[in-house]
N, C-alpha and C positions, 0 to 999 in steps of 0.2 A: 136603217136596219132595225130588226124587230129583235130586242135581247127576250131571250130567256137561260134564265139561271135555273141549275137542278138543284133545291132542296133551300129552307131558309138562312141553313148556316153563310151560304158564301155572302149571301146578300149582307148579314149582318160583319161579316169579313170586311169588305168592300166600302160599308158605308156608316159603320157605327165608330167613331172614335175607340181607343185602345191606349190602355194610363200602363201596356203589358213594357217591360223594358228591352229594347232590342238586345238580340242575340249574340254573344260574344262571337267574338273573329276564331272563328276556327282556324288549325293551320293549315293552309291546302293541301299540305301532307298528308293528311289525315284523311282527306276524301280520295287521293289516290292513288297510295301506296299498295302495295300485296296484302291481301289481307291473311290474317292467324293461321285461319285454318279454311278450306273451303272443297267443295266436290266431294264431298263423302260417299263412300262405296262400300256395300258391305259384302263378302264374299259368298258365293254359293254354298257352303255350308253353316254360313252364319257365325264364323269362330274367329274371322279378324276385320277390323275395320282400316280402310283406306282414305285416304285424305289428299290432298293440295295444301305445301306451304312453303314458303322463300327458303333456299338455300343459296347464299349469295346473292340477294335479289329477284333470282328467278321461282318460280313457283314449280316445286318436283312431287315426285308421288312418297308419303309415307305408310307405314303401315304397325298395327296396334291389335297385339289379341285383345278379342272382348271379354273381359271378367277379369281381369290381371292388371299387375302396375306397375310390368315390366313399361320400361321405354320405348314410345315408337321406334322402328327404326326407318331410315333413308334407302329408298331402291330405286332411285334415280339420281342421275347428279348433273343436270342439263343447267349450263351457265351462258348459254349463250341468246337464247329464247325461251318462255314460258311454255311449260306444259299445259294446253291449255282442256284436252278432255282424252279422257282414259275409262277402261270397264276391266274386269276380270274376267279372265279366259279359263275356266275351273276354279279350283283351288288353291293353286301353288304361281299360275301364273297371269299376266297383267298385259294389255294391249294399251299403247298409247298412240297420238298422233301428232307429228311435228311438220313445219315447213320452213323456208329458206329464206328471212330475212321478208319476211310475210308474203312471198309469192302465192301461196293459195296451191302450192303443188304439194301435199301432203303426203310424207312417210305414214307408214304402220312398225312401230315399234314393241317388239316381246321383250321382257323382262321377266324374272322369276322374282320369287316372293322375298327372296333374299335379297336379290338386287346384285347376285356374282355374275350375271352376264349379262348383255345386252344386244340384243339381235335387228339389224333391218331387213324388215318382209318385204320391205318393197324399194330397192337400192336404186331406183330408175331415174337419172335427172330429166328434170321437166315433164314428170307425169305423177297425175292425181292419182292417190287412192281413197276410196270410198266403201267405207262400210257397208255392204246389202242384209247380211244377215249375220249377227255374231255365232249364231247354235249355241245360244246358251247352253242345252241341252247337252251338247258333245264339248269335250272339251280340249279336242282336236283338230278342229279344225273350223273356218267359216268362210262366209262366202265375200268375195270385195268386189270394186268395181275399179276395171284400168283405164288410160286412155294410154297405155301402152302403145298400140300399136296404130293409132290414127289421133292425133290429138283430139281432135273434134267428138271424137267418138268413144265411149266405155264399154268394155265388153266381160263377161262377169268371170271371174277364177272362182276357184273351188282352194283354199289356202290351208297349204296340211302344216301343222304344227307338231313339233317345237322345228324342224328343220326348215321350214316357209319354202317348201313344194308349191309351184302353184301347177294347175292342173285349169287350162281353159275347157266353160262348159257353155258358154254360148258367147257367143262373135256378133256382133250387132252388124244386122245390114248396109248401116248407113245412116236411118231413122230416128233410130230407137234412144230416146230421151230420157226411160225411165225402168227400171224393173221389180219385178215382186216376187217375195216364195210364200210357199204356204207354212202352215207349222210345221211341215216334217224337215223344212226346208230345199224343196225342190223348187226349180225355178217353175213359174206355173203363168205368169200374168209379164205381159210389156206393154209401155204405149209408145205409141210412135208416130211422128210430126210428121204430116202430111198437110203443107199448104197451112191452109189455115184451117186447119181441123186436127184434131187427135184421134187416130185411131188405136181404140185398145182391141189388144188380141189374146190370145188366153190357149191354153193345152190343158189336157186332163192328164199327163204322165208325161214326162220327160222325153220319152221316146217318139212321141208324137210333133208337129211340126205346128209352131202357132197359126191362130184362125181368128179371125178380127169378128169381133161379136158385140162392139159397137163403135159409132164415130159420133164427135162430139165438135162441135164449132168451140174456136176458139173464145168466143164470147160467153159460153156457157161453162160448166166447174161439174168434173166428176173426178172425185179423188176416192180412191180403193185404197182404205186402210188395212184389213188385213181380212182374211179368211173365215168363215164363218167352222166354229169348231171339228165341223167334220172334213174339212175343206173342199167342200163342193160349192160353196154360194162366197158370195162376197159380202163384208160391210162396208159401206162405202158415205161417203162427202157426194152432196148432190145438190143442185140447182138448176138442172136440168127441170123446165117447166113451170119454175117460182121464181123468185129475188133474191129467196136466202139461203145459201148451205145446210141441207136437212141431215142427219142419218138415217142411212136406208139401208136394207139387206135388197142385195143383186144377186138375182139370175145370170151370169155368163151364156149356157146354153141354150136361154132364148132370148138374152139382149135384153131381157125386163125388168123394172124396179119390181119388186114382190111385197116391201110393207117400206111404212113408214115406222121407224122407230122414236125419235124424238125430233121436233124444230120448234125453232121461236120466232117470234113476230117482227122480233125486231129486229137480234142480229144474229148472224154465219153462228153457226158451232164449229169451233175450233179445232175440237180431237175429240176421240175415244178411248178410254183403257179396257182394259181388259184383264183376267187373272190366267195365267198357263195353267195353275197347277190346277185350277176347282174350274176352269173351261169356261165360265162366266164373263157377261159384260159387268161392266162396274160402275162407270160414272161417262157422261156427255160433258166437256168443258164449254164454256163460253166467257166474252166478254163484254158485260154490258157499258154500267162505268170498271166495274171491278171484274175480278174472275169470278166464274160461279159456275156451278156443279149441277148438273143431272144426274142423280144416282140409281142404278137398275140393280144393285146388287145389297141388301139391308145389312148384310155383316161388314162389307168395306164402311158404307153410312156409318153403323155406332162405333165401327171404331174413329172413323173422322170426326165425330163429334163427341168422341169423348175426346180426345186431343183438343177438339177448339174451346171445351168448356174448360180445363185446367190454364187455357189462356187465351183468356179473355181480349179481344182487340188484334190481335193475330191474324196475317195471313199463315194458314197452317197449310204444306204442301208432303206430300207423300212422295218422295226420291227415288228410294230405291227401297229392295227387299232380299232375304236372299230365300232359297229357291223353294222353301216350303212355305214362305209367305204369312210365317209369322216373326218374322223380327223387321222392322222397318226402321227406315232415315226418314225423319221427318225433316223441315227447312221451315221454319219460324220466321214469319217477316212481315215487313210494316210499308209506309211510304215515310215513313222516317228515319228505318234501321235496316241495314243488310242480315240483322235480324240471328239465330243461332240452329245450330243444330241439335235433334233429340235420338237418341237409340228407342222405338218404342217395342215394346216384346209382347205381345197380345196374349199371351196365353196368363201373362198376369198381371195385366196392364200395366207395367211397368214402364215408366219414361227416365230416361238419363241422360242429363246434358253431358253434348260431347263440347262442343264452341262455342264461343262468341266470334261471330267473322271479323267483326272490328270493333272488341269492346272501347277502342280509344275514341270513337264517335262520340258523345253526350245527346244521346235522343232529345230532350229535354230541350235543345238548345236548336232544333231541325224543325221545316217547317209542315205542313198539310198541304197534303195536294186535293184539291178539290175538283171535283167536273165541272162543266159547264158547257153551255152550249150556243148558239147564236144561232139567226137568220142570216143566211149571205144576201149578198144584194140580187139574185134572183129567185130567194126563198129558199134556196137549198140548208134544209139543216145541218151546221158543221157543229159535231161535238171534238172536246176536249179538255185539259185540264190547265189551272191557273194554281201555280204555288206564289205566293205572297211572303215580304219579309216575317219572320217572328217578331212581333213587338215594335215601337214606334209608330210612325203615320202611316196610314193605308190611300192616300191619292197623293197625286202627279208624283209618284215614282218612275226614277227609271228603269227601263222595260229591258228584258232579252227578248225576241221574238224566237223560238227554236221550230222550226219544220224538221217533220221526221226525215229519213233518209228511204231508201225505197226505188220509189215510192209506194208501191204496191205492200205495204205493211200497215202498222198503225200503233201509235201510240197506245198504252194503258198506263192505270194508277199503279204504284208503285216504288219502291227506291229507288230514283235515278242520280248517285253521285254528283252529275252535271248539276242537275237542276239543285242540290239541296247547297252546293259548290256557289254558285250563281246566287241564289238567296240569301244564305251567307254574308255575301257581300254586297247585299243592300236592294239586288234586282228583282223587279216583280218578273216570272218565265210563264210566258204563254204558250203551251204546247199546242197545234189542234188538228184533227183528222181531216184535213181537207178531201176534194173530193180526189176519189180515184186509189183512196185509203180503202186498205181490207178490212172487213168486219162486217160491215152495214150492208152487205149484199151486192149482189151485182152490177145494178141501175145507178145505185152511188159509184162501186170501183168505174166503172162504164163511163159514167161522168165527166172521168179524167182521161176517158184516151185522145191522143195526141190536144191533151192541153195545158202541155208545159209552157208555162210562161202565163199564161194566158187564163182560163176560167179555177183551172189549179192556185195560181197566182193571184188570181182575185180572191179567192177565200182564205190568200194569209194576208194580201190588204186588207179586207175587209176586220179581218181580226185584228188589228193594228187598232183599227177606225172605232172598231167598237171598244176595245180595252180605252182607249182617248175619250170617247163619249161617255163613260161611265165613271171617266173621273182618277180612274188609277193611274192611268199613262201620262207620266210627261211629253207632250206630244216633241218638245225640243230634246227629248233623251229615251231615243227609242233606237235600239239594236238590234239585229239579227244575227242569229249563228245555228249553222247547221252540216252536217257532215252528206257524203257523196249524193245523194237526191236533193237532200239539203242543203247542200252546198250552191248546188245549181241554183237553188230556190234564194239564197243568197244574194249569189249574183244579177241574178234576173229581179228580185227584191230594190237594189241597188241602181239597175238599171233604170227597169219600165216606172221607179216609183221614189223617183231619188229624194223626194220631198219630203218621205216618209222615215230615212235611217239616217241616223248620226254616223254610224259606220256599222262596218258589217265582218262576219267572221268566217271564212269559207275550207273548212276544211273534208279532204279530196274530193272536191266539187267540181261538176262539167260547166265550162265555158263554150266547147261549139261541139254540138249536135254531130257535125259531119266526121270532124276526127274521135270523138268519142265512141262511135260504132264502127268506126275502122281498127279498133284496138282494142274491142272489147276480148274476154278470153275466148281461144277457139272452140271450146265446149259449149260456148253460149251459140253458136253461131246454127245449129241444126234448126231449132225451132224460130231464125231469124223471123219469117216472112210475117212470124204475128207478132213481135216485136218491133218490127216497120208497123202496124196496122195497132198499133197500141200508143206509139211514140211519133211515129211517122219513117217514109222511106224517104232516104237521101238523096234520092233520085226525083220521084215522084214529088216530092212534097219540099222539093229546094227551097220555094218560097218562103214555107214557113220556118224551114231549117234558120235561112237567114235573117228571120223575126223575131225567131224567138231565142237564138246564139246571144248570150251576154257578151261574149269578143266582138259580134261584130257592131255593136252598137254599145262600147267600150268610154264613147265619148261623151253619153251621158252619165258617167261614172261621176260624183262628185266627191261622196263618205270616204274617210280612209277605211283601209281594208287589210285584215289580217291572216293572210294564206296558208298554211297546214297542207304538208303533202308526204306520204312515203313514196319513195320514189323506186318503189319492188312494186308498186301496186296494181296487182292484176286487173284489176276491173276500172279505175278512173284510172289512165296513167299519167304521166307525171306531165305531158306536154298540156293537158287541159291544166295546171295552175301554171306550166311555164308559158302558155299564151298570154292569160289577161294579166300576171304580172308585167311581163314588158310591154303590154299594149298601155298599161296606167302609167309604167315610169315612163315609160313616152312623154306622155302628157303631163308627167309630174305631179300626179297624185298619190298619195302616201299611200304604199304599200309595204307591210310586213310580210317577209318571206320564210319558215320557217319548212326547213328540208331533212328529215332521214334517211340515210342512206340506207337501215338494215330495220325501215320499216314497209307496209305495203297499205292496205285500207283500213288504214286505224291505226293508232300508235299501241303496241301491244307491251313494249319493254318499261319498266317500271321510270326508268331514267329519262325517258325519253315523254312517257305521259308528263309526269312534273313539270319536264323543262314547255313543255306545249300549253298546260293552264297555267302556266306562271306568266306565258307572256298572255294567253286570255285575259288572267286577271289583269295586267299592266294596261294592257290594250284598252279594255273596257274600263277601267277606273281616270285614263286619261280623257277618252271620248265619251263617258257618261256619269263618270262620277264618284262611281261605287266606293267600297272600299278596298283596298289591297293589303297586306303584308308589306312592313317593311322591312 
């Protein structure tokens, strides 16, 4: 395989000796706890700021006038689970959203600014609700989306506030996967799974009955961001007819692209912002190794870069604002620091530290994530990143190997707790975008359908192979760990390539293909037929099901292996790690099993994180070496 590295730094990383001193033992505490303060929000008329911070462990909403030294106060007091994303509903009051022990069936919760009541909008057990449109603008009321009345299916409320009226304004036929309003907030746009194609449909007035005004295969990518200011036209995500996700303004009423607004060569653009109150685009995001900006609008520009130039080395990010759009939350951050928050006031450029999210880190002490890329072994360029210990020797380290989860996502630079957790303790972490990774266009994502196990799995061998060849990897202490896509990746890691992992770490990872998509959630199940055509049909495609199922070929199992599961968890459920665990102690291969009962995809409660990488650390420090806490 043909290496190439991006830029001379890593090279000189990699292969120049370093007299630097390794990096003291942080305490794992440190990388996982709640942190200070975090999600800042600032209120539509600009006069209090909101925040996330532990009360009893869990993380609740506070609130803080701006200019003042009065005391924050507490208006929530949730002990049982984290508050994990909340916005302000006016001035006086506050929308949050909570679930059950991480099922994924999410409340809407109203509180007032005081914090004297607390109300549930949507008291329904076992049904999602979903945000469609908050109306900033109104402070009465917005739009959600239920699966009230069919699991499988969401159909939109109109949500009259403070009493949680809901008023249904469109019922889903059966289809319909997705919905849109324009800026006045009228529902205006749906799309809806048809086989293997998407048909979007569209109305010019509420009173009107939708009209399908394009179809799209599901191999291709048309995503309609939001309304063109007058709301007649669309702006939309497109790769209809290229490789990469462009921005474009759509025609609905003749079904045409109309202009090209921005695309790059290399990879998807990401999103679009935009400003309500001055009607303007603002900025294209992307990610190449790092984020990067397209900017269409020169006033949002100087003020973004008068921010980056007071800090210099910064990821500098613009949060939130309130509703005249000159006071902003900035978010300050690094791939070494969860980084702080600023108040910025543009009218006299004014910046004012609110946090630090976790001054108890020691930057200083955390490592560089660097990009890098390779040849797989049929040419395909796979990029990604390599963090390296701080300080001491740079070859035959022992290795984490991490696959994202997904799979259809993608790693980026940035602070990832895990990986700086894992380095820490002495491991080099090779992240990489294998194929079938979003970002890189469609012929890459494409790359990967149905080849889990397989040409997917050969671009995280091959990265293995190549980190070995280049001298970092200890080829006898080389580990994998990866969570629900990752997890699979894991397994199948362990399986098809036993030669390659000392042991492996799977947490809520699929073991067989067949009962995974029998238990998926019943909201996923509308647009099944391209999710069979992506992954493969359990029917159709038995063969490979049974190829590529790490259970059933369990007996090449050798590495011990450390399982991770909530056992609420919507999407992998619990019987994918209760398989391959008894299929190994079968066989009396060391399995660690660790279980939550009041978690679901991902360990969310603060107690429960800790006790999870305490035994990573143990796990990994006995089968590879590293360091651990004693």
């Amino acid at each position: 395989m043909k290496l190439k590295l991006l830029g001379p730094l890593l090279l000189l990383v990699i292969f120049c000796g370093c007299s630097e001193r390794p990096a003291k033992l942080i305490p794992l505490r440190d990388f996982f706890r709640n942190p200070e303060k975090v999600t800042f929000r600032i209120s539509p008329d600009g006069k209090y700021l909101s925040y996330l911070k532990p009360f009893k462990t869990r993380l609740n909403i506070y609130i803080q006038k701006i200019g003042t030294t009065e005391a924050a106060s507490r208006v929530t007091s949730v002990t049982d689970r984290d508050i994990e994303s909340y916005f302000w509903k006016g001035n006086d009051h506050l929308i949050y959203a909570r679930d059950l022990n991480g099922d994924e069936n999410y409340h809407l919760y109203l509180t007032n600014r005081t914090g004297s009541f607390v109300r549930d909008l949507t008291p329904f057990p076992g049904v999602q609700a979903r945000v469609l449109d908050d109306r900033e603008e109104d402070d009465h009321q917005l739009l959600i989306e239920l699966n009230r009345r069919n699991r499988e299916l969401f159909d939109v409320y109109r949500l009259i506030l403070p009493e949680g009226r809901l008023e249904l304004i469109a019922r889903n036929p059966g289809n319909i996967v997705g919905w849109m309003t324009d800026h006045a907030g009228r529902l205006r746009l749906a799309a809806a799974a048809e086989g293997l194609k998407y048909n979007f449909l569209w109305r010019d007035n509420e009173r009107e009955a939708f009209r399908s005004f394009l179809k799209v295969s599901y191999r291709d990518d048309f995503d309609p961001l939001f309304f063109t200011f007058d709301d007649r036209q669309l702006y939309a995500l497109s790769d209809i007819g290229r490789d990469r996700d462009t921005f474009v303004k759509f025609d609905p009423h003749t079904g045409k692209e109309l202009e090209v607004l921005y695309q790059r060569p290399d990879v998807d653009i990401d999103t679009v912002s935009y400003s309500k109150d001055r009607k303007v685009l603002l900025a294209a995001f992307y990610i190449a190794d790092k984020l990067e900006r397209k900017f269409f609008d020169p006033l949002i520009e100087g003020q973004y870069r008068y921010v980056c130039s007071k800090f210099p080395g910064r990821e500098v990010k613009f949060i939130d604002r309130n509703r005249n759009e000159d006071t902003y939350i900035v978010a300050l951050g690094s791939d070494r620091s969860l980084g702080s928050y600023y108040l910025y006031e543009t009218k006299n450029n004014r910046l004012t530290k609110l946090a630090d999210v976790s001054p108890w880190l020691p930057e200083s002490e955390l490592a560089k994530m660097e990009p890098i890329s390779f040849s797989a072994r049929d040419g395909l360029l796979i990029h990604g990143y390599l963090t390296l210990p701080k300080g001491g020797k740079r070859n035959k380290l022992p290795v984490v190997i991490v696959p994202h989860g997904g799979p259809w996502v993608r790693d980026s630079w940035g602070y990832d707790p895990e990986v700086q957790f894992l380095v820490n303790r002495g491991y080099a972490v090779l992240q990489m975008n294998f194929r079938g990774s979003t970002g890189y266009g469609k012929k890459f994502e494409q790359a990967g359908y149905k080849q889990w196990g397989r040409k997917m799995q050969d671009d995280i061998t091959d990265s293995v192979k190549w980190l070995i060849q280049q001298g970092v990897a200890d080829p006898k202490r080389v580990g994998i760990y990866g969570g629900s896509y990752g997890g699979y990746a894991v397994l199948a890691g362990l399986t098809f390539t036993p030669e390659l992992y000392a042991c492996g770490i799977d947490y809520v990872g699929i073991s067989n293909l067949f009962t995974f998509l029998k238990t998926i959630p019943p909201y996923w199940r509308t647009d099944i037929a391209m999710t069979y055509e992506m992954i493969g049909d359990p029917v159709k495609d038995r063969e490979l099901f049974q190829a590529i199922s790490p259970l059933f070929h369990a007996d090449r199992i050798r590495a011990p292996l450390l399982v991770i599961q909530g056992a609420k968890d919507p999407r992998v459920n619990i019987n994918e790690s209760d398989q391959i665990v008894a299929a190994l102690r079968k066989r009396g291969i060391e399995v660690t099993y660790l279980v939550k009962e009041n978690e679901g995809h991902g360990f969310s409660n603060e107690e429960n994180r800790l006790e999870s990488y305490r035994a990573i650390e143990y796990f990994l420090a006995r089968h590879l070496g590293g360091r651990a806490e004693r």
